[in-house]
VMD Tcl script that builds the backbone (N, CA, C; Angstrom):
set m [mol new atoms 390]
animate dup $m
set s [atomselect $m all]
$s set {name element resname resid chain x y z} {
  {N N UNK 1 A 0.826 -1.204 0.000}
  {CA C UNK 1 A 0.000 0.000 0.000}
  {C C UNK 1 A 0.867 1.265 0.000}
  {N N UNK 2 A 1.538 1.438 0.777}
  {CA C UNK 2 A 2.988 2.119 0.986}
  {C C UNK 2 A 3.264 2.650 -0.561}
  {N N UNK 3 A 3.717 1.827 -1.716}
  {CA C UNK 3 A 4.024 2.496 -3.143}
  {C C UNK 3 A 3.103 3.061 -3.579}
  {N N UNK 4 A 1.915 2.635 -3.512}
  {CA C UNK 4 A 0.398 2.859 -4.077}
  {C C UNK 4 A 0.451 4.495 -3.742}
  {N N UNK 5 A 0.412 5.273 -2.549}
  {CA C UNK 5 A 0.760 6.541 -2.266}
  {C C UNK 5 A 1.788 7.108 -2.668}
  {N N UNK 6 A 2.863 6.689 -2.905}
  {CA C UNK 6 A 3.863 7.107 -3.427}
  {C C UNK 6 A 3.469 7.202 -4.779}
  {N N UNK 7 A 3.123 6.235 -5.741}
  {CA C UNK 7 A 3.176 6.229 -6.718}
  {C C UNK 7 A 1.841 7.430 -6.943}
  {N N UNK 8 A 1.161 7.468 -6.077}
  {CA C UNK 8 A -0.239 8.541 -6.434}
  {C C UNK 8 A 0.552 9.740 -6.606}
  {N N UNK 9 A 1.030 10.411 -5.122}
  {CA C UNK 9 A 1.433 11.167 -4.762}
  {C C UNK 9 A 2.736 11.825 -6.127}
  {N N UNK 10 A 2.980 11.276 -6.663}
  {CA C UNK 10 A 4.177 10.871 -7.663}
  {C C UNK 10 A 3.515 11.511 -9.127}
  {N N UNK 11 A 2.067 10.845 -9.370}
  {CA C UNK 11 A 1.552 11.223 -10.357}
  {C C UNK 11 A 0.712 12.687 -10.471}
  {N N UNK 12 A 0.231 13.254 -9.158}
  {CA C UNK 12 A -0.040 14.206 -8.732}
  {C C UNK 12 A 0.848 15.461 -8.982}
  {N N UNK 13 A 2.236 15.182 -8.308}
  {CA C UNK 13 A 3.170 16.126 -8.565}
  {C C UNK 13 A 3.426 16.417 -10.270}
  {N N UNK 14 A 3.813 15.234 -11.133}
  {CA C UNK 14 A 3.599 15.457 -12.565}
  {C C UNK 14 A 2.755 16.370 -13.147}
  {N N UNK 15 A 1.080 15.872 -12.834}
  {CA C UNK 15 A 0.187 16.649 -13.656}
  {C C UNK 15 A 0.630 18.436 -13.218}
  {N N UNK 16 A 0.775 18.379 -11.923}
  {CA C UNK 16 A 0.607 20.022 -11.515}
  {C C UNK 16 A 1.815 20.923 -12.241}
  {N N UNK 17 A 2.868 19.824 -12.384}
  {CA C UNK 17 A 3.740 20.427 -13.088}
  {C C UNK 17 A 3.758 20.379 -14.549}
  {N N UNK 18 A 3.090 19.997 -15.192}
  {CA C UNK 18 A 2.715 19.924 -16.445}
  {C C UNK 18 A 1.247 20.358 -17.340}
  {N N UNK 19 A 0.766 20.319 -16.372}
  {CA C UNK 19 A -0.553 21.345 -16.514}
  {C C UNK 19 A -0.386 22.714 -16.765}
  {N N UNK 20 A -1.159 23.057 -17.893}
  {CA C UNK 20 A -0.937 24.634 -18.265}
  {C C UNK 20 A -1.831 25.692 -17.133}
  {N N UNK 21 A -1.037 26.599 -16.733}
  {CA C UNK 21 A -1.284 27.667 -15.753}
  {C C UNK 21 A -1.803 28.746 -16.833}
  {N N UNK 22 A -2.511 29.456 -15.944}
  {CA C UNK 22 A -3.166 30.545 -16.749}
  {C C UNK 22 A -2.401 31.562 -17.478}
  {N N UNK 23 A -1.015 31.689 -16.946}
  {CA C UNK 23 A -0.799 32.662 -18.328}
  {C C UNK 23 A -0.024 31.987 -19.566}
  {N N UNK 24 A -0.360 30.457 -19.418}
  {CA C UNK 24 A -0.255 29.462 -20.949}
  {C C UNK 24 A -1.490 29.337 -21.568}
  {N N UNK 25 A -2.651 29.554 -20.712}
  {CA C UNK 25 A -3.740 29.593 -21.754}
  {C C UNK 25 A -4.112 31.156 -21.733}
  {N N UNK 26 A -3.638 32.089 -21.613}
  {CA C UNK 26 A -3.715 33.446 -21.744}
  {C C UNK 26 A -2.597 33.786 -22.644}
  {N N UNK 27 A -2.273 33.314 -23.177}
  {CA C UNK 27 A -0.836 33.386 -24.546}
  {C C UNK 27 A -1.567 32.661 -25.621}
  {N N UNK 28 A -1.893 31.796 -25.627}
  {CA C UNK 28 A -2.569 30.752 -26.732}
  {C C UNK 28 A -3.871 31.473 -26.634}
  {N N UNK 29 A -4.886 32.551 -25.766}
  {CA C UNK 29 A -5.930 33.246 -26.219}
  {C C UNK 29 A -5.361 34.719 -27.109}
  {N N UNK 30 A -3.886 35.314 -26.882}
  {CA C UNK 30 A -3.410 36.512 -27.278}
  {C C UNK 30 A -2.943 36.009 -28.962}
  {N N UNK 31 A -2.480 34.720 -28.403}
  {CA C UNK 31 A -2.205 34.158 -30.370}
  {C C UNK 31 A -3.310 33.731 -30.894}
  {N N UNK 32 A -4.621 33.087 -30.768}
  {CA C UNK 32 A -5.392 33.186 -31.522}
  {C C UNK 32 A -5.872 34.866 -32.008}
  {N N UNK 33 A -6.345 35.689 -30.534}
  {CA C UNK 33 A -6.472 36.813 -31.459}
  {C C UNK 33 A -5.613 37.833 -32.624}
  {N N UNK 34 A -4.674 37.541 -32.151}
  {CA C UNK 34 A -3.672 38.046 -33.117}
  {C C UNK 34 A -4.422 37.568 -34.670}
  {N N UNK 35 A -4.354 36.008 -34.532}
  {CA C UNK 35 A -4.202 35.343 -35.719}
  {C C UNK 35 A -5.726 35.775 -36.112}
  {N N UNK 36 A -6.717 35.913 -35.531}
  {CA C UNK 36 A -8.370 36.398 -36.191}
  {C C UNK 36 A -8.390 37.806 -36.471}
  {N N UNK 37 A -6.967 38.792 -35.818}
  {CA C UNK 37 A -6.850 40.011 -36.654}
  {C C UNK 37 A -6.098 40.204 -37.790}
  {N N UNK 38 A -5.642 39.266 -38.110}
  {CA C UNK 38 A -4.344 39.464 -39.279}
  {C C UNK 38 A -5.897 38.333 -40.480}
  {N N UNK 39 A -6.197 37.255 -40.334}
  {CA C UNK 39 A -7.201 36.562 -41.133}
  {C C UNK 39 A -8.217 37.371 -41.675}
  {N N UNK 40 A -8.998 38.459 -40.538}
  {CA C UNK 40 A -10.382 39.087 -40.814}
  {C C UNK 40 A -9.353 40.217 -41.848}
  {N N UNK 41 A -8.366 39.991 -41.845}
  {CA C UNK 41 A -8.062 41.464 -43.001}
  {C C UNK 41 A -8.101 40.489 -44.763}
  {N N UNK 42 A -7.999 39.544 -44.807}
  {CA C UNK 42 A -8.461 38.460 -45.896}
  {C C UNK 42 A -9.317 38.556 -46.125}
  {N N UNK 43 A -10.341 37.906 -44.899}
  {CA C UNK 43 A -11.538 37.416 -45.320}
  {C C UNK 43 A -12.272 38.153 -44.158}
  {N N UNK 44 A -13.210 38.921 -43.882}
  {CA C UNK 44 A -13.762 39.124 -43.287}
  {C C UNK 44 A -14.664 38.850 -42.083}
  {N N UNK 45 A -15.104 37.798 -42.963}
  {CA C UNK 45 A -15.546 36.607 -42.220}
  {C C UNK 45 A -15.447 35.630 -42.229}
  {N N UNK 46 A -14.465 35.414 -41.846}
  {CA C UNK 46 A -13.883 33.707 -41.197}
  {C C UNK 46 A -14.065 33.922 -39.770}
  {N N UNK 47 A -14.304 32.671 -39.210}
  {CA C UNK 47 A -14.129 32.361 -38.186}
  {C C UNK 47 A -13.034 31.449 -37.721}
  {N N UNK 48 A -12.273 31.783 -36.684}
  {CA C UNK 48 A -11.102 31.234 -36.127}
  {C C UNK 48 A -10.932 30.747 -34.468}
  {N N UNK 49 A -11.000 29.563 -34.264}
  {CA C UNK 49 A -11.140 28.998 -33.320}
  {C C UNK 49 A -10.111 27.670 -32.713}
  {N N UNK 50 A -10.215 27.430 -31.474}
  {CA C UNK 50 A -8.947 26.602 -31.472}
  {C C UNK 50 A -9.649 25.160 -30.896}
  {N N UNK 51 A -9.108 23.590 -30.937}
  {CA C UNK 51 A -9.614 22.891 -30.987}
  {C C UNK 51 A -8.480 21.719 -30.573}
  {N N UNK 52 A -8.452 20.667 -30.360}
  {CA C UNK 52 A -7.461 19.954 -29.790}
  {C C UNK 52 A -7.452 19.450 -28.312}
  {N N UNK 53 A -6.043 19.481 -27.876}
  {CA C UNK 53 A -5.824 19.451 -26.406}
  {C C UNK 53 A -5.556 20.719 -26.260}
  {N N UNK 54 A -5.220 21.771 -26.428}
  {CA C UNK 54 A -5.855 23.388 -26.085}
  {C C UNK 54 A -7.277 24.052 -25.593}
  {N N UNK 55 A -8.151 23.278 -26.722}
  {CA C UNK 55 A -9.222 23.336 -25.607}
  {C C UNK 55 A -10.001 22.657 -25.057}
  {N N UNK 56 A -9.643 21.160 -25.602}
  {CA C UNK 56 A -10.587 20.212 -24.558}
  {C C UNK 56 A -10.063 20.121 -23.151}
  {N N UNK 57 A -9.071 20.260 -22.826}
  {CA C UNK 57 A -8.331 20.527 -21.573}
  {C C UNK 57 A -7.287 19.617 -21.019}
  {N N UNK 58 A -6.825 18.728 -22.109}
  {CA C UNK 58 A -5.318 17.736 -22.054}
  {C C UNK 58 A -4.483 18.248 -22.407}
  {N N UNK 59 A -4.415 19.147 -22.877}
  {CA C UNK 59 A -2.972 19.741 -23.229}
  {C C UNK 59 A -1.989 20.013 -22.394}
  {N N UNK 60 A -0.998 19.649 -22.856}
  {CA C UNK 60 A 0.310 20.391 -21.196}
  {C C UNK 60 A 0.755 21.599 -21.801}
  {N N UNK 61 A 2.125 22.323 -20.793}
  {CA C UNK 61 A 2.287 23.307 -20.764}
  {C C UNK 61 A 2.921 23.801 -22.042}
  {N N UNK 62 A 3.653 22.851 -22.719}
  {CA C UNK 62 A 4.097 23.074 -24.215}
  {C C UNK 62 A 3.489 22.066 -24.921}
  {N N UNK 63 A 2.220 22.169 -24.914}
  {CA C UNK 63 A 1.291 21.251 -25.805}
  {C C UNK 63 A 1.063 22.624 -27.489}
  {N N UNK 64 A 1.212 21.819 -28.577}
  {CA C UNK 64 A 1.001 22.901 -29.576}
  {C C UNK 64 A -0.537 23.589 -29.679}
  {N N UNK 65 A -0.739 24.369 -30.495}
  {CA C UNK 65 A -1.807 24.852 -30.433}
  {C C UNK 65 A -2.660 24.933 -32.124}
  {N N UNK 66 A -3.576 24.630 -31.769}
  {CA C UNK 66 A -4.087 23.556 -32.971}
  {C C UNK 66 A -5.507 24.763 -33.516}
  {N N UNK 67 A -5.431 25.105 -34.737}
  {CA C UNK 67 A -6.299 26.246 -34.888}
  {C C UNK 67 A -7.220 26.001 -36.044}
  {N N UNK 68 A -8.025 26.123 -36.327}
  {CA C UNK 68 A -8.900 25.941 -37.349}
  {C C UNK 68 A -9.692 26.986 -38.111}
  {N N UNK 69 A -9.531 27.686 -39.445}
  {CA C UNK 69 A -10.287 28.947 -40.057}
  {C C UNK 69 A -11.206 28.037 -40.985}
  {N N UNK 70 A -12.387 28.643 -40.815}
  {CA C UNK 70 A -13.481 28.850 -41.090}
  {C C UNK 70 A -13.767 29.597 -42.361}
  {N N UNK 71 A -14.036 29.483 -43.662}
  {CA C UNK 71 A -14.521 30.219 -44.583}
  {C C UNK 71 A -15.745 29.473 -44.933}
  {N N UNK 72 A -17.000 30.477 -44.690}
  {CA C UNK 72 A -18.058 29.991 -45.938}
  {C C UNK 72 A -17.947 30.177 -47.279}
  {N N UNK 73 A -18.332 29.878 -48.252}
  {CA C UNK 73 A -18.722 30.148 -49.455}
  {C C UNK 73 A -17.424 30.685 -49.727}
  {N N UNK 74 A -16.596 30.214 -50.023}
  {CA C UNK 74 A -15.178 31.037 -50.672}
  {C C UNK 74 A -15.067 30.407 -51.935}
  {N N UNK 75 A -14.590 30.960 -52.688}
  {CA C UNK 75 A -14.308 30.646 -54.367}
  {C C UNK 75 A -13.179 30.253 -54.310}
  {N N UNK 76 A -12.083 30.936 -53.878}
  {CA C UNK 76 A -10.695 30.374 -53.813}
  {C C UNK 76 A -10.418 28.660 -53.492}
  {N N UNK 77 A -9.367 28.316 -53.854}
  {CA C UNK 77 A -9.074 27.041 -53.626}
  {C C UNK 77 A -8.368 26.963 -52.331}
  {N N UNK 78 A -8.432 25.654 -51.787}
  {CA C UNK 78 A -7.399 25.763 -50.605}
  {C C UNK 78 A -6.121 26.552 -50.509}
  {N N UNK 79 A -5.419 25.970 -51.795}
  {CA C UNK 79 A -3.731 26.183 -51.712}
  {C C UNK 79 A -3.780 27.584 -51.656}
  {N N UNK 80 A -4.672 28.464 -52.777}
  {CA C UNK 80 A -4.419 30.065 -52.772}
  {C C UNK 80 A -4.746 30.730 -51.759}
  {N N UNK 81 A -5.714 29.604 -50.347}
  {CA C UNK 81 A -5.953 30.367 -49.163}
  {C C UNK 81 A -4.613 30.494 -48.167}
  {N N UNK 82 A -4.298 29.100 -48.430}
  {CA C UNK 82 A -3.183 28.600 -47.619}
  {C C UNK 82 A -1.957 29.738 -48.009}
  {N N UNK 83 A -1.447 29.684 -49.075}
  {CA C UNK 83 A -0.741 30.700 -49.611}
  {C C UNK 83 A -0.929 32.186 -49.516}
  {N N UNK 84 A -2.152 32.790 -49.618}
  {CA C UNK 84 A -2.090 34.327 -48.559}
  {C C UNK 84 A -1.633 34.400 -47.351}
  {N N UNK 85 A -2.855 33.495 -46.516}
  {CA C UNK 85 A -2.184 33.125 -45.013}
  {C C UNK 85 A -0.740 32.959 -44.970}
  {N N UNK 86 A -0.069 32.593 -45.335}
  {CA C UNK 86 A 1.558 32.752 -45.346}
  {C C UNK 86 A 1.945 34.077 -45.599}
  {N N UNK 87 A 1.317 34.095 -46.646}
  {CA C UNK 87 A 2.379 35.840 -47.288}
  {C C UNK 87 A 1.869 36.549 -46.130}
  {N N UNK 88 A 0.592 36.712 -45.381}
  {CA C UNK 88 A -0.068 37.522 -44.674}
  {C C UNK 88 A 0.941 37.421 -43.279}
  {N N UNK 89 A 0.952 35.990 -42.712}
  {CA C UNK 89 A 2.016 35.365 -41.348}
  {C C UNK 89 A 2.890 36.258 -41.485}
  {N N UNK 90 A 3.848 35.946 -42.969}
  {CA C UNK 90 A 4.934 36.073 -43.045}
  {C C UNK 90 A 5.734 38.212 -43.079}
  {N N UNK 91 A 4.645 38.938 -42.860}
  {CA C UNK 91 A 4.638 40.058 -42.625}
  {C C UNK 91 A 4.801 40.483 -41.689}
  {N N UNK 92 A 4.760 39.563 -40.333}
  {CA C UNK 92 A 4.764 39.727 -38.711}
  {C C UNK 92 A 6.113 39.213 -38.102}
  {N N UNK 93 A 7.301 38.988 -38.530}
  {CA C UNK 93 A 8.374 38.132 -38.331}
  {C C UNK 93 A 8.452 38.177 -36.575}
  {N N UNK 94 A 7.843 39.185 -36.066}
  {CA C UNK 94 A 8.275 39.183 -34.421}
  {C C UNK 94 A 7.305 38.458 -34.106}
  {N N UNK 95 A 6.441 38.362 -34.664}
  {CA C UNK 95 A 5.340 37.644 -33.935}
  {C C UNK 95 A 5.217 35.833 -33.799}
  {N N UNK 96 A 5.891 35.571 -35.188}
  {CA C UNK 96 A 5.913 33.989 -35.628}
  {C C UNK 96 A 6.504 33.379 -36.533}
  {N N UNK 97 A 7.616 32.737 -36.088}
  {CA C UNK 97 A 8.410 32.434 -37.081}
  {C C UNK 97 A 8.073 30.837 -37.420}
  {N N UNK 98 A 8.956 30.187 -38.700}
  {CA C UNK 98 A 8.975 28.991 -39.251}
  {C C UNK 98 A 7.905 28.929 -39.803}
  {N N UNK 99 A 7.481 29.989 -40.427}
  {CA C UNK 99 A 6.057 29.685 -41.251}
  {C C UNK 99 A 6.126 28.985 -42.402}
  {N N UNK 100 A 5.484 27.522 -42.581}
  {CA C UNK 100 A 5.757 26.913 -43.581}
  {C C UNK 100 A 3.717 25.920 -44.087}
  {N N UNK 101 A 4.089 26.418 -45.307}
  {CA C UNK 101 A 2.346 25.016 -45.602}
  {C C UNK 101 A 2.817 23.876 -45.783}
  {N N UNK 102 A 2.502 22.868 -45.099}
  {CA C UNK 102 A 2.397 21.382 -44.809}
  {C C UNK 102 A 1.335 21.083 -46.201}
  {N N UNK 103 A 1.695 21.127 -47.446}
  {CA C UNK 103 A 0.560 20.545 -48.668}
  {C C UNK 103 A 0.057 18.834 -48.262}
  {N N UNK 104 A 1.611 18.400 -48.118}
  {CA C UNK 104 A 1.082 16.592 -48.045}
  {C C UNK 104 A 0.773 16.318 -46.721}
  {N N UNK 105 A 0.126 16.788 -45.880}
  {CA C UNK 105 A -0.631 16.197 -44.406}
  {C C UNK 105 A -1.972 15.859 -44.749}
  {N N UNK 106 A -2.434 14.821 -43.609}
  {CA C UNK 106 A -3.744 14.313 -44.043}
  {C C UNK 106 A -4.793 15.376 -44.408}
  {N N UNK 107 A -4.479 16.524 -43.213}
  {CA C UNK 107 A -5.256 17.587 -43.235}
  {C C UNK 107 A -4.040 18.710 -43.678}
  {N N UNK 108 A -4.421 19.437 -44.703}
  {CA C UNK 108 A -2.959 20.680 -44.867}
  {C C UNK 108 A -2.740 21.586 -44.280}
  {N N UNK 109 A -2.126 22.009 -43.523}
  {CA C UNK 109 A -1.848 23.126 -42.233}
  {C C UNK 109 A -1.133 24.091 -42.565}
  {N N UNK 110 A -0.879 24.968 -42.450}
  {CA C UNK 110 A 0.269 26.286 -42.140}
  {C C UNK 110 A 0.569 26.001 -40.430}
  {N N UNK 111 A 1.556 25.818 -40.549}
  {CA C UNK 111 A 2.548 25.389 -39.550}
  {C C UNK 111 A 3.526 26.416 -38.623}
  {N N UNK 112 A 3.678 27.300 -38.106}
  {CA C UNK 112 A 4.556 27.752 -37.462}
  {C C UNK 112 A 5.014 28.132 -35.958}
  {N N UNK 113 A 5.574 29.181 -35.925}
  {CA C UNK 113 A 6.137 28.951 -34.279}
  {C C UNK 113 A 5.485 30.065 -33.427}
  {N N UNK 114 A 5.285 30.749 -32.109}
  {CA C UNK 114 A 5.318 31.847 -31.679}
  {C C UNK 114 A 6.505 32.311 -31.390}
  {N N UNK 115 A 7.264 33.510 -31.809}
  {CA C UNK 115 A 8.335 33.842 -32.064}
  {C C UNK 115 A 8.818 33.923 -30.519}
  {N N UNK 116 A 8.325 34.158 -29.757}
  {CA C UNK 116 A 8.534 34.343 -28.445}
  {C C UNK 116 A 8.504 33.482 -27.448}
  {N N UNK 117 A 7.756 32.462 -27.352}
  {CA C UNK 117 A 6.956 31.325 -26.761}
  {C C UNK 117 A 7.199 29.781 -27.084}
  {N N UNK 118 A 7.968 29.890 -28.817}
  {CA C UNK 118 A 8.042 28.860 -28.991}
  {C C UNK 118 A 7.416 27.793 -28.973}
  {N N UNK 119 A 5.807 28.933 -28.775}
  {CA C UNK 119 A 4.627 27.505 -28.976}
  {C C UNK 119 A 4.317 27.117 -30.672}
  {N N UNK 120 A 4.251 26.132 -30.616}
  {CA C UNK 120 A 4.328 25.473 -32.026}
  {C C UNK 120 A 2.324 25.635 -32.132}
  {N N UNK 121 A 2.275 26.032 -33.805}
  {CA C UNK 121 A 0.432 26.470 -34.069}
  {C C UNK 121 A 0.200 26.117 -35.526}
  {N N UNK 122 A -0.634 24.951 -35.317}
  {CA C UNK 122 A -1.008 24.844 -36.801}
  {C C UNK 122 A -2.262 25.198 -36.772}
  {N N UNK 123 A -2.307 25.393 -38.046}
  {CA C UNK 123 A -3.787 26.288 -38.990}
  {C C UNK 123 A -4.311 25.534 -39.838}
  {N N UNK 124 A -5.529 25.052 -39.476}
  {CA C UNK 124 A -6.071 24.177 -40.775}
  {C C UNK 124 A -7.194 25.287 -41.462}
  {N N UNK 125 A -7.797 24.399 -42.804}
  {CA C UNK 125 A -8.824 25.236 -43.102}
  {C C UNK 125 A -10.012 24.167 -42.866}
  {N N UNK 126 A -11.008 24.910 -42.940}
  {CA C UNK 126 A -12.340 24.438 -42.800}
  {C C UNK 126 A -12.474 22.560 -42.384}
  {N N UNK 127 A -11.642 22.756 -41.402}
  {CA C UNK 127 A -11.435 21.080 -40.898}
  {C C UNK 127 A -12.973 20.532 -40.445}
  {N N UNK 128 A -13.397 19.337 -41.154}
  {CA C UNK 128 A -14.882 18.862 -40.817}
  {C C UNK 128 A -14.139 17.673 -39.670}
  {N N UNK 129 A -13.003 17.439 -38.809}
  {CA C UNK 129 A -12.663 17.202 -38.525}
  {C C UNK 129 A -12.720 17.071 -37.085}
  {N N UNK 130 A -12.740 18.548 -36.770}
  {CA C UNK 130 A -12.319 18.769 -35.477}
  {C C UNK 130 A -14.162 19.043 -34.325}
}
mol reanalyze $m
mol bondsrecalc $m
mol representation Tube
mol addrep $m
C-alpha cells in the first residue's frame, strides 16, 4: 500500500507540473487573437477557433496549439488560401516564425512557431474534422 501513495502522490506532482497555468492559456488566447486580426483582413468573415488538447483541456504546458479557419462560401481554392495566409504570417516576423504550408498532411496546415513562446500552431482550413 505504501508504493500505491507514493506512486499517487508521484503522479499528482507530474500533472501540476505539467498542466498549463493561466498565463499558458492566456498566450494561446493573445495568439489566436492576433491570428483572427491578421485573417479578418483576408476574409472578413472567417471564423477562427482553437480545438485539440488546447481546448478540450489535455494539453500540457508546451502542448502545440491547434487552430482551425473557417470560410463559408469562398471561391478560392485551398492552396491560394493557404498561400495568402503565409504571405499575410509572413509580414509579422516578431510575432511567428517557421512559417511553412504542410501541402502533403492528411489535413494541410500552415505550420509555425510563436516567435517568443516557442509555442508550435497549426492552422487548418475548414477542418470537418475537429
Amino acid at each position: 500500500m505504501h508504493i500505491t501513495k507514493f506512486l499517487c502522490r508521484q503522479n499528482v506532482f507530474c500533472i501540476d507540473q505539467c498542466k498549463p497555468r493561466k498565463e499558458d492559456t492566456d498566450i494561446r488566447e493573445e495568439i489566436v487573437e492576433y491570428l483572427k486580426s491578421e485573417l479578418t483582413k483576408c476574409y472578413p468573415e472567417c471564423c477562427v477557433h482553437i480545438y485539440g488538447s488546447s481546448q478540450n483541456g489535455f494539453g500540457f504546458r508546451q502542448s502545440d496549439l491547434d487552430v482551425c479557419l473557417e470560410l463559408k462560401e469562398n471561391e478560392e481554392s485551398n492552396t491560394i488560401i493557404f498561400e495568402k495566409l503565409v504571405q499575410s504570417l509572413l509580414l509579422k516576423p516578431d510575432f511567428l516564425k517557421e512559417i511553412e504550408f504542410v501541402r502533403d498532411a492528411r489535413v494541410p496546415i500552415v505550420r509555425s512557431k510563436h516567435s517568443k513562446f516557442n509555442i508550435e500552431i497549426d492552422i487548418s482550413l475548414n477542418n470537418t474534422l475537429v
